[in-house]
C-alpha positions in Angstrom: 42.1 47.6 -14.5 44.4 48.3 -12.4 42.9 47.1 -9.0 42.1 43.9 -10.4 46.1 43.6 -11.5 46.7 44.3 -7.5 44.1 41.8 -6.1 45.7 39.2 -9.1 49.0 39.6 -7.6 47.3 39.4 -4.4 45.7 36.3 -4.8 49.3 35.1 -5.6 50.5 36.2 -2.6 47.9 34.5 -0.7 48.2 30.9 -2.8 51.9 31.4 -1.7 51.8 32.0 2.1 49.5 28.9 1.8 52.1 26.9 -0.2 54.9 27.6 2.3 52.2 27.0 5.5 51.3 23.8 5.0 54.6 22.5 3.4 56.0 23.9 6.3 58.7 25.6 4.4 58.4 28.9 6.5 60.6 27.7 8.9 63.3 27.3 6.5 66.2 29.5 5.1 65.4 30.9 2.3 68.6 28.7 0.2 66.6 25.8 1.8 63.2 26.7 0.6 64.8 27.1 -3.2 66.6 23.8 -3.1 63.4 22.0 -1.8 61.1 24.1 -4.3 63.5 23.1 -7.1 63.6 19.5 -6.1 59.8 19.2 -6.0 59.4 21.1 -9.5 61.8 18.2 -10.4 60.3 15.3 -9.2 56.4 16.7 -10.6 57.8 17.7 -13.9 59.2 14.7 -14.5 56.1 12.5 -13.7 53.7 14.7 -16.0 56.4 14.1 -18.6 56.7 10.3 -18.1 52.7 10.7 -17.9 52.5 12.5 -20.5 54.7 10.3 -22.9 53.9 6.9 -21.7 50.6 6.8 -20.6 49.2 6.8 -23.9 51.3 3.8 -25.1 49.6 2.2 -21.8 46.4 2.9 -22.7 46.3 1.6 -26.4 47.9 -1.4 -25.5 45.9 -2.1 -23.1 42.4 -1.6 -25.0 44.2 -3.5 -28.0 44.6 -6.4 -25.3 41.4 -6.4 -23.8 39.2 -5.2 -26.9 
């Protein structure tokens, strides 16, 4: 059990490295790469809220509209 805790916390590792490679965010300081982290988990939150609350109201009106 134990091993496969280590390669899940591996695989972590990896998905980040990846993360910071091709956002290029390993060239920043690390207060940089928190600010821009924290701006990004801003701006997606916020559009899978508004998704998630609007989207719906979209939808039936639009099948209302066109049924």
């Amino acid at each position: 059990m134990l091993s496969s805790v280590r390669r899940f916390f591996k695989f972590i590792h990896w998905l980040y490295l990846q993360y910071l490679l091709n956002t290029a965010l390993y060239m920043l300081e690390p207060w940089e790469r928190v600010l821009f982290t924290t701006l990004l988990f801003a701006i997606i939150s916020t559009a899978v809220y508004s998704a998630l609350v609007f989207l719906p109201v979209h939808v039936r009106s639009m099948i209302q509209t066109y049924s």
